[in-house]
C-alpha positions as semicolon CSV with decimal commas, in nm:
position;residue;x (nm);y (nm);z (nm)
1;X;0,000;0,000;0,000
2;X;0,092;0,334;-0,099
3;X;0,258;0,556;0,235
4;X;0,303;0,899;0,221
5;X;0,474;1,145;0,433
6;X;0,432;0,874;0,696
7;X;0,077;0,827;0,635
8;X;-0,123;0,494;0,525
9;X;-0,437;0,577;0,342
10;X;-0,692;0,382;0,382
11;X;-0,961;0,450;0,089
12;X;-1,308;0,381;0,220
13;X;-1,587;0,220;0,034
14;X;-2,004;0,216;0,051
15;X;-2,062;0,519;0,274
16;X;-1,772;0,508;0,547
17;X;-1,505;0,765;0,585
18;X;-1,179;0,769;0,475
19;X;-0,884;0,588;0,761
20;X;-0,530;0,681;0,793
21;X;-0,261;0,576;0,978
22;X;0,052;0,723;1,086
23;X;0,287;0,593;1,339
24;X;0,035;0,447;1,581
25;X;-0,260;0,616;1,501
26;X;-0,570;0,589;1,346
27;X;-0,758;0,852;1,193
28;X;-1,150;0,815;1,138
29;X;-1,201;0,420;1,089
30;X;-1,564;0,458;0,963
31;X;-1,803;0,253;1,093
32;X;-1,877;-0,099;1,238
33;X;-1,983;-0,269;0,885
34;X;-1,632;-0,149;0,776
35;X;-1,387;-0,356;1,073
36;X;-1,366;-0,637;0,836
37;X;-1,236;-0,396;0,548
38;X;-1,006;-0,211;0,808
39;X;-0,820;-0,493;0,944
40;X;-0,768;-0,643;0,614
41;X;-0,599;-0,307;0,470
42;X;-0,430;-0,254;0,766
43;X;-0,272;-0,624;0,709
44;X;-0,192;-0,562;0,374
45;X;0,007;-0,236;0,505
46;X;0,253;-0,477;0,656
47;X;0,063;-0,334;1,034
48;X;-0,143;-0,560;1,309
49;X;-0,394;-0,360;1,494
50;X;-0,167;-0,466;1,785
51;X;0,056;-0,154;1,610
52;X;-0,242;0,076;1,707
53;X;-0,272;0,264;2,025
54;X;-0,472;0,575;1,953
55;X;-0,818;0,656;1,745
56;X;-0,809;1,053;1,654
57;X;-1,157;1,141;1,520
58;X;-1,169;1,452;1,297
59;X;-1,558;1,481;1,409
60;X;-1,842;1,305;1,574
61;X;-2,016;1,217;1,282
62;X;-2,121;0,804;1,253
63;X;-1,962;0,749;0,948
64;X;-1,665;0,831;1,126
65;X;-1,675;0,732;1,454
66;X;-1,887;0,398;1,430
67;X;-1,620;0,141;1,393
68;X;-1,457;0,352;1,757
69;X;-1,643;0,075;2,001
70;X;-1,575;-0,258;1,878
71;X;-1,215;-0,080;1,829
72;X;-1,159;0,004;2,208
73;X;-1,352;-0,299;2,358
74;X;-1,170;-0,507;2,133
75;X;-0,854;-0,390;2,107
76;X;-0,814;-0,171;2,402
77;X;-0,739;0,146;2,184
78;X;-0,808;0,514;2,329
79;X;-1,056;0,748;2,135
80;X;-1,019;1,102;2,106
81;X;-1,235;1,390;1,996
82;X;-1,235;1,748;2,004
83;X;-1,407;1,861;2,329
84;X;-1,708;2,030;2,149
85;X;-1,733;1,649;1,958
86;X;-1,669;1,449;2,267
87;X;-2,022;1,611;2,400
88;X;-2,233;1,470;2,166
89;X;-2,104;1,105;2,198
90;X;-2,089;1,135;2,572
91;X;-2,446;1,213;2,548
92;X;-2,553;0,957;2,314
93;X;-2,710;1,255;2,069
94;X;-2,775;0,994;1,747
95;X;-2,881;1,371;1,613
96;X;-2,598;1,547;1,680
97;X;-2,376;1,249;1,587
98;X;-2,603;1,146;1,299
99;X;-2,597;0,801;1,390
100;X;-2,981;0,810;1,366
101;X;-2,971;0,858;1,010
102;X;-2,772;0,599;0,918
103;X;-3,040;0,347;1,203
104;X;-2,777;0,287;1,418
105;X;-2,664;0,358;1,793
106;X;-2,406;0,624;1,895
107;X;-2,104;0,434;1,980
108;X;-2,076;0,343;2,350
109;X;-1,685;0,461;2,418
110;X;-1,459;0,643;2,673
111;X;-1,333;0,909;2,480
112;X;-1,012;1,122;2,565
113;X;-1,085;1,533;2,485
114;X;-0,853;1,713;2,245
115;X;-0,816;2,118;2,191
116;X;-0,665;2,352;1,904
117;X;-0,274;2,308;1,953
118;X;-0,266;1,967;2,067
119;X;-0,011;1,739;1,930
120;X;0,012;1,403;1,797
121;X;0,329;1,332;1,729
122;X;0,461;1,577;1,474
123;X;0,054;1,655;1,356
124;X;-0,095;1,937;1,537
125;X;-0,483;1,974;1,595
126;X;-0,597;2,237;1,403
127;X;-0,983;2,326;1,526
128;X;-1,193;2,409;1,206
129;X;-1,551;2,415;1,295
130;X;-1,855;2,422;1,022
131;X;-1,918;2,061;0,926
132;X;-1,993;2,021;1,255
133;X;-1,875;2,249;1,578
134;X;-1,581;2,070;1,681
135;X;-1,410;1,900;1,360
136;X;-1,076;1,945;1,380
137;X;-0,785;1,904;1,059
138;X;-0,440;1,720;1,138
139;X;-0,147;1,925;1,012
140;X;0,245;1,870;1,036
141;X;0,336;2,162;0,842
142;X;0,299;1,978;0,477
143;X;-0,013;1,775;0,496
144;X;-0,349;1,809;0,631
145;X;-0,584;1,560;0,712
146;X;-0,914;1,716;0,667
147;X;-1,168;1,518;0,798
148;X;-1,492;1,679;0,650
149;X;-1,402;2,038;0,660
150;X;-1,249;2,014;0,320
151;X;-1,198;1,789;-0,013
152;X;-1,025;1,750;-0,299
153;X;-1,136;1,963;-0,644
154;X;-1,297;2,307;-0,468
155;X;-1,509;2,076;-0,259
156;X;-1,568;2,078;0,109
157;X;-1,868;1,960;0,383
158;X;-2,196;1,996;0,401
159;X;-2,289;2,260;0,694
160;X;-2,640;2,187;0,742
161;X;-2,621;1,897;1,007
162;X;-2,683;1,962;1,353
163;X;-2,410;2,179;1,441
164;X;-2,290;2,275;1,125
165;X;-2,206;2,645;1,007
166;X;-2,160;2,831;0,685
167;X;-2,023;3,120;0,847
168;X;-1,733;2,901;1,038
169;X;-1,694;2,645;0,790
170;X;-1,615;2,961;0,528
171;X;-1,349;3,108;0,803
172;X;-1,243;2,684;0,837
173;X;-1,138;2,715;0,490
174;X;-0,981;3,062;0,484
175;X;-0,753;2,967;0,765
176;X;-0,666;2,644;0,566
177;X;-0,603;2,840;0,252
178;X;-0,316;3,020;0,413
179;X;-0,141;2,717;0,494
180;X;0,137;2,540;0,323
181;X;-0,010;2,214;0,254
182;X;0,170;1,926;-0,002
183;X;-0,055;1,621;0,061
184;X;-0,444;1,672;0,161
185;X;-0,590;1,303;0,325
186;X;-0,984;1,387;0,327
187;X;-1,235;1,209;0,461
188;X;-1,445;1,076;0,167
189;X;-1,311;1,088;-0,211
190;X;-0,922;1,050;-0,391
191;X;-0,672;1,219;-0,159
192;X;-0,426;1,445;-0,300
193;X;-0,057;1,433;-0,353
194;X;0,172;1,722;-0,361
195;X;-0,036;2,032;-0,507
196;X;-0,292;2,005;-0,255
197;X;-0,274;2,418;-0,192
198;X;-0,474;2,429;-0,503
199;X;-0,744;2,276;-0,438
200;X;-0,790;2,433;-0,093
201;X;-0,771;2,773;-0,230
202;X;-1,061;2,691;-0,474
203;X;-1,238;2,492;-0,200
204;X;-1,231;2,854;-0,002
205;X;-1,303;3,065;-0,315
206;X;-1,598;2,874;-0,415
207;X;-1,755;2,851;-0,011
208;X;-1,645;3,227;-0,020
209;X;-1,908;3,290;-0,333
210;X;-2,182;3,082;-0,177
211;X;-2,158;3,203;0,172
């Protein structure tokens, strides 16, 4: 499997997110009907889950987060979400989380609170709200995992969950745009390699013309 600046990407498939993996972490495994799919990739990256301490979610969202139970009472692995995130799957809100459109039940977890600043390893949380209020982007000064906030080709995430906001997700990408990013890992569609400035720029141009 292809590894990039010390990422694995894990392309998802039906409707579950994106995964990564860098050093021993594990970025957004998608949901439960995806573990199967997950453990098989991360074989074929030369990994065991036994390599994985650490679940960083970029948001609360189901398609993101679902696979985050069997994962800790499984495997024993620590979950961690933005603070403003953490709330809604402390509280079981299959709203908030939209785990309730999908017909399923929040995830039943421990989670571990992160804030803008924290690090993780050389990737530093970077909190950019307006998919949802506390979706955070993974940066290590030349790529960004994204999450939802923002895709490849001038796309980004919808804002009108619970939670969302076109006003924040429009600053989100503004912030973004002013970074110096090589590689962008997002959390559905192709990832990009090397010119990924690009397509953030247009990603904030075009939110700029709508919002």
């Amino acid at each position: 499997m292809e590894k990039i600046d010390n990422i694995i990407p894990i392309i998802s498939r039906d409707f579950n997110s994106n995964a990564y993996i860098f050093n021993d972490i594990l970025v957004d495994p998608g949901t439960a009907s995806n573990i199967d799919y997950l453990l098989e990739n991360i074989k074929l990256a030369g990994l065991s889950i036994d390599n994985i301490n650490k679940i960083v979610n970029t948001h609360c969202h189901f398609d993101h987060t679902g696979a985050n139970e069997y994962l800790q009472k499984e495997f024993g692995l620590e979950v961690y979400l933005h603070k403003l995130d953490a709330d809604a799957i402390i509280r079981r809100d299959g709203e908030e989380t939209v785990a309730s459109h999908f017909g399923c039940s929040v995830p039943d977890i421990n989670v571990k609170i992160i804030e803008e600043g924290d690090k993780f390893y050389d990737f530093e949380v970077l909190h950019t709200p307006g998919h949802t209020h506390g979706s955070i982007c993974l940066y290590n000064g030349q790529s960004l995992i994204s999450g939802d906030t923002v895709f490849s080709d001038g796309s980004f995430g919808r804002s009108d969950f619970k939670t969302g906001s076109q006003t924040d997700l429009n600053k989100s990408l503004k912030r973004l745009a002013d970074l110096d990013v090589s590689n962008l890992f997002t959390g559905h569609g192709p990832y990009v390699e090397a010119n990924a400035n690009q397509h953030i720029a247009l990603s904030s141009r075009t939110a700029s013309m709508l919002y």
